[in-house]
N, CA, C and O atoms as a DFTB+ gen file, in Angstrom:
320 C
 N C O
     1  1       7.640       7.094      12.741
     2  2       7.723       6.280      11.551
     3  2       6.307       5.971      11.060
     4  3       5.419       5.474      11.753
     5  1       6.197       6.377       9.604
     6  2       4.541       5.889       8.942
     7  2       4.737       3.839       9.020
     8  3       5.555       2.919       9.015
     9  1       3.422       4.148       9.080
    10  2       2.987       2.705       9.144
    11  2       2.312       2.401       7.695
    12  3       1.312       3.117       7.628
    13  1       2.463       1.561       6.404
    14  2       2.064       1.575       5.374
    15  2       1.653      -0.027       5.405
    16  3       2.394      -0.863       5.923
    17  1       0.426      -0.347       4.810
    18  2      -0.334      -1.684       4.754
    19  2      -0.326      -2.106       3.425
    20  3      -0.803      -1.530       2.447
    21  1       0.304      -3.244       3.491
    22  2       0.737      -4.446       2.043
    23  2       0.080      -5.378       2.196
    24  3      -0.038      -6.021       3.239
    25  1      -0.455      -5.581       1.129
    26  2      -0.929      -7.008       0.724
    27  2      -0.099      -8.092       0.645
    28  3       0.922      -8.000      -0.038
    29  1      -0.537      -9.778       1.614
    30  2       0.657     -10.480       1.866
    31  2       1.590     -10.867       0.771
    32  3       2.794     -11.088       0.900
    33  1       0.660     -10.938      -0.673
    34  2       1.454     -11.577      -1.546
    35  2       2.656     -10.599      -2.199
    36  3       3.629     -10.973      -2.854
    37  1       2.241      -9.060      -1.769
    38  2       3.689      -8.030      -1.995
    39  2       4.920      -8.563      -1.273
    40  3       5.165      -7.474      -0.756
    41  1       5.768      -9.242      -0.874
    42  2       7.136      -9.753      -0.113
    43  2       7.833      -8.800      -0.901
    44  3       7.996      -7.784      -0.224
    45  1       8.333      -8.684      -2.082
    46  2       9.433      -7.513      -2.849
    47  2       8.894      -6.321      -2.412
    48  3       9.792      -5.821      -1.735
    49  1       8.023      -5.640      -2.409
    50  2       7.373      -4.204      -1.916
    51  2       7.339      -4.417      -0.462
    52  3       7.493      -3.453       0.288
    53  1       7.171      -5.465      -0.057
    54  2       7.486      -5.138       2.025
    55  2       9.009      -5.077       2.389
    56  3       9.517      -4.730       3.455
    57  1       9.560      -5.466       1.331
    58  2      11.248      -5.376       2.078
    59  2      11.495      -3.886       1.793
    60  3      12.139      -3.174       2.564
    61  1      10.751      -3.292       0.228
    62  2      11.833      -1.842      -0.230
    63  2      11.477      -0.818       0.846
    64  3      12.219      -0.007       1.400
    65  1       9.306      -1.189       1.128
    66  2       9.262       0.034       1.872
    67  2      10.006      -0.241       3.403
    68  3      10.455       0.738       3.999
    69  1      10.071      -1.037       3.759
    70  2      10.905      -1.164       4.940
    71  2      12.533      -0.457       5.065
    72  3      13.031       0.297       5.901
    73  1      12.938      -0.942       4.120
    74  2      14.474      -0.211       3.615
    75  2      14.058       0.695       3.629
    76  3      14.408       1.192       4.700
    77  1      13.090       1.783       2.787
    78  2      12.833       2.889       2.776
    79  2      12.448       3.685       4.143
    80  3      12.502       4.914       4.098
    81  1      12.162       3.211       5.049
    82  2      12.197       3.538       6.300
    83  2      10.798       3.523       7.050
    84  3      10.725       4.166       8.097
    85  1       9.584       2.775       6.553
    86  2       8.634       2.659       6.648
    87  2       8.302       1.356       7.702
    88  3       8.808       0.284       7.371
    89  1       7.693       1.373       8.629
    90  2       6.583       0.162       9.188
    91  2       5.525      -0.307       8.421
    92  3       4.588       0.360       7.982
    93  1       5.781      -1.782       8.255
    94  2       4.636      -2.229       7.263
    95  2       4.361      -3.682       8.445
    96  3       5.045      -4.375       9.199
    97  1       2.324      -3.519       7.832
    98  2       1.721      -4.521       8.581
    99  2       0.945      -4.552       7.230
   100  3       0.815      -3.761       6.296
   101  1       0.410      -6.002       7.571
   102  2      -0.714      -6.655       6.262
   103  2      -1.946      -5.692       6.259
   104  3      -2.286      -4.714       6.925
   105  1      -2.457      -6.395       5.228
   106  2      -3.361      -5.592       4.750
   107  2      -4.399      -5.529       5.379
   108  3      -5.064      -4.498       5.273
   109  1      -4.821      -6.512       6.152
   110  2      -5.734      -7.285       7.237
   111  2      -6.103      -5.562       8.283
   112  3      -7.069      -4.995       8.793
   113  1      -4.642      -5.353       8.113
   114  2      -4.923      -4.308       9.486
   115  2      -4.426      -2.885       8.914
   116  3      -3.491      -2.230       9.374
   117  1      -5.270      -2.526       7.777
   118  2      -5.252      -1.517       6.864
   119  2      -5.792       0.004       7.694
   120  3      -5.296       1.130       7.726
   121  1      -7.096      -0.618       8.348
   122  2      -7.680       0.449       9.243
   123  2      -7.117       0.929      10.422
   124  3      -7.420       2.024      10.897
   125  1      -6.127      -0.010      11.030
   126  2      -5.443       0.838      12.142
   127  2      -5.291       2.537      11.988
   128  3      -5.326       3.143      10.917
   129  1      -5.136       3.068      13.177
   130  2      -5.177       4.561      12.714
   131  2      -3.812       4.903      12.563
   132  3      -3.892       6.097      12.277
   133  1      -2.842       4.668      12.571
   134  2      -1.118       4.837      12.265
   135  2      -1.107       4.114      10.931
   136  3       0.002       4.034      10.404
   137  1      -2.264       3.503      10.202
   138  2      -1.589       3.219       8.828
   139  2      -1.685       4.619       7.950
   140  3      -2.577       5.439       8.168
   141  1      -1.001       4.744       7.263
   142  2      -1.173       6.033       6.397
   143  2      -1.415       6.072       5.060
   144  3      -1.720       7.058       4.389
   145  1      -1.230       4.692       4.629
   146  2      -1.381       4.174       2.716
   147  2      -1.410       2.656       2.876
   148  3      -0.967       1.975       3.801
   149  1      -1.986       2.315       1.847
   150  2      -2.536       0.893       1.513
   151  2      -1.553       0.468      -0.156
   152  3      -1.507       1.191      -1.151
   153  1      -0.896      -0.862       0.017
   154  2      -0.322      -1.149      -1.284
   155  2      -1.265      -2.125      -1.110
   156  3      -1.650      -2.685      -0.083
   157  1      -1.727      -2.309      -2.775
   158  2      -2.356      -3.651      -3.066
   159  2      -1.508      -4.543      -4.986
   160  3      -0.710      -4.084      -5.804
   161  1      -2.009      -5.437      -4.933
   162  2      -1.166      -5.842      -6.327
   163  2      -2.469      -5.751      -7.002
   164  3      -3.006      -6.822      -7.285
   165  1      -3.063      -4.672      -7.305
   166  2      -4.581      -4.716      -8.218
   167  2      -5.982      -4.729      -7.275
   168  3      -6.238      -5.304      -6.216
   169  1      -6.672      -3.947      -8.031
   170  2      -8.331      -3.741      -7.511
   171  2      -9.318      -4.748      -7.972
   172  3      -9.670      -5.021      -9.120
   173  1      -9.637      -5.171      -6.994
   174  2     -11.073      -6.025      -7.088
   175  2     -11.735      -5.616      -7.644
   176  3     -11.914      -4.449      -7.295
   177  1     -12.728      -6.101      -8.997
   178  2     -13.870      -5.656      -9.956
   179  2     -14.933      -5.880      -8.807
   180  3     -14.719      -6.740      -7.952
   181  1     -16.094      -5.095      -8.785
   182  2     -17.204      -5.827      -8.553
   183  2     -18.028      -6.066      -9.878
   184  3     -17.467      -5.837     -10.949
   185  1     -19.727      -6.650      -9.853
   186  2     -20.194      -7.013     -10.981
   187  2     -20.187      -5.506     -11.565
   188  3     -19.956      -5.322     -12.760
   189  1     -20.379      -4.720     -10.918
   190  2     -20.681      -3.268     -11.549
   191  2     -19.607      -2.290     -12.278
   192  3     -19.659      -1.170     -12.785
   193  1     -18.452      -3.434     -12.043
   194  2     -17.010      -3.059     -12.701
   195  2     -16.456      -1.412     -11.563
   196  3     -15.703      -0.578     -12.067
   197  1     -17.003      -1.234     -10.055
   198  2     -16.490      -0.414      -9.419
   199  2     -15.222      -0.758      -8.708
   200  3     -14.936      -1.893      -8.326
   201  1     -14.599       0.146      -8.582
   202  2     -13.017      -0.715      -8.011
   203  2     -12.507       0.279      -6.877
   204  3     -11.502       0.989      -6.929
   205  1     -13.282       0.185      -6.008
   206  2     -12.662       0.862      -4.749
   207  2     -12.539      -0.180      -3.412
   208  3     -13.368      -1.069      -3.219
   209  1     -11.363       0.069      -2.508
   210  2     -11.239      -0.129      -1.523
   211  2     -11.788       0.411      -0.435
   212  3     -12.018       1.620      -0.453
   213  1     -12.167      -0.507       0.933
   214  2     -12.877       0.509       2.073
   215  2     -12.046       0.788       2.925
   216  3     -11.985       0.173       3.990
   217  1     -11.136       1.913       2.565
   218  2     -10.166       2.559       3.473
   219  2     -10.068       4.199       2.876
   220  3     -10.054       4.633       1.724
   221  1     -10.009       4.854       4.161
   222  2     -10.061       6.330       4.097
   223  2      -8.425       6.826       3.695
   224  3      -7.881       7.923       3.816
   225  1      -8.130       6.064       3.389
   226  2      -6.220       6.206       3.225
   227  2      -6.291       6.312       1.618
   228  3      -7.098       5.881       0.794
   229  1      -4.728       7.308       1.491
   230  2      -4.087       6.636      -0.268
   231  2      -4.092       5.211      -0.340
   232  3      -3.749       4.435       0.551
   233  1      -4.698       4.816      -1.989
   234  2      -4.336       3.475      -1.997
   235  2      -3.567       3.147      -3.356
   236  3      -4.080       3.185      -4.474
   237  1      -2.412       2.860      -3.098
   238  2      -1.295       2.388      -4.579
   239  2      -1.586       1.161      -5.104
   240  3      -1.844       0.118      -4.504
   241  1      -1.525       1.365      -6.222
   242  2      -2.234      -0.392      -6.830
   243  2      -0.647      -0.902      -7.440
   244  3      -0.559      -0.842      -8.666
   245  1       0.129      -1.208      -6.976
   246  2       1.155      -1.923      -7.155
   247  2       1.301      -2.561      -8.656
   248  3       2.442      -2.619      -9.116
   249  1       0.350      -2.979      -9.341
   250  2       0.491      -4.072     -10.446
   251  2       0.933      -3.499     -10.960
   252  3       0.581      -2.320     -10.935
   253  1       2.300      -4.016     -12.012
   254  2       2.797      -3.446     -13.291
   255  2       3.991      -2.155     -13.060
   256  3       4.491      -1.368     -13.863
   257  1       4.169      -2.346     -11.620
   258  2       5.282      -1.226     -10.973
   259  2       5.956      -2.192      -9.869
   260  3       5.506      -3.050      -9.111
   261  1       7.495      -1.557     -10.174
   262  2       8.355      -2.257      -9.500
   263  2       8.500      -1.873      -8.023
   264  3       7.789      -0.916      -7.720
   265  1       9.069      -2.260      -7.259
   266  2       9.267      -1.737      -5.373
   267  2       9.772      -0.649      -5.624
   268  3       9.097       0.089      -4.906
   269  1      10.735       0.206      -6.318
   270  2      10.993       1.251      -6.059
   271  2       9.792       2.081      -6.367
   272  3       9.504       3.055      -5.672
   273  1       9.127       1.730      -7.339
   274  2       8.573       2.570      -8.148
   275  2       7.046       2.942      -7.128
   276  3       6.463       4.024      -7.202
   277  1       6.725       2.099      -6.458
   278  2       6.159       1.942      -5.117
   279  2       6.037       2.877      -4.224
   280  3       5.129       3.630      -3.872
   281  1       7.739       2.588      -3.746
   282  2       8.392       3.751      -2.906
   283  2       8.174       4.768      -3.160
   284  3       7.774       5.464      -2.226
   285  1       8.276       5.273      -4.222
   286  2       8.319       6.883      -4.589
   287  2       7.219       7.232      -4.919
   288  3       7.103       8.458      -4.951
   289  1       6.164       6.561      -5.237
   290  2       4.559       6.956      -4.919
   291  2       4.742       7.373      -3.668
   292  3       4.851       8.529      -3.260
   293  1       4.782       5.924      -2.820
   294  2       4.676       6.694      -1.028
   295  2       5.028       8.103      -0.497
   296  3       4.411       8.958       0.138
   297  1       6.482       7.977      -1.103
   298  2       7.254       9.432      -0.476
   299  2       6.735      10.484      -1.182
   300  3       6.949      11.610      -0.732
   301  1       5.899      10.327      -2.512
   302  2       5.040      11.438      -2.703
   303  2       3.707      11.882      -1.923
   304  3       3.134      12.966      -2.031
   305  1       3.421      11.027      -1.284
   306  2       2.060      11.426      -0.672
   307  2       2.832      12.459       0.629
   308  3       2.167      12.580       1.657
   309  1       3.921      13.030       0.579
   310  2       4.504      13.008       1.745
   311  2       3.749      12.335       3.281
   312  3       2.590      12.374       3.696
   313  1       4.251      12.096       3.502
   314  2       3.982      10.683       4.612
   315  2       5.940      10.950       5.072
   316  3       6.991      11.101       4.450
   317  1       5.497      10.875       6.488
   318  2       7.353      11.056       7.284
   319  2       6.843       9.763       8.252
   320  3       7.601       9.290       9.099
């Protein structure tokens, strides 16, 4: 089973990917090596307006997409 890392304030996106058949842990513990994708609800600006995360993983920016819509990002990265 993939292990996929949510941001705490996702609760609607931690139940679908779970239904969907996924292990989810916070975001806290993004770097574990069994995580395989990162959901977040939006990217941090810096002053330089760059917007990356420090994780070697896919990262889905959740905002403005519903839990399914989530889901089926995931199951596109294929990830089993």
């Amino acid at each position: 089973m993939a292990t996929i890392a949510i941001q705490d304030q996702l609760s609607p996106f931690v139940a679908a990917v779970k239904a969907a058949g996924f292990q989810v842990v916070s975001l806290s513990e993004a770097r574990r090596p069994d995580v395989v994708a990162v959901v977040v609800s939006g990217m941090e600006e810096n002053m330089l307006g760059d917007e990356r995360i420090a994780v070697d993983r896919p990262v889905i920016d959740a905002k403005g997409q519903t839990p399914e819509q989530v889901v089926a990002q995931i199951h596109r990265l294929n990830i089993h």
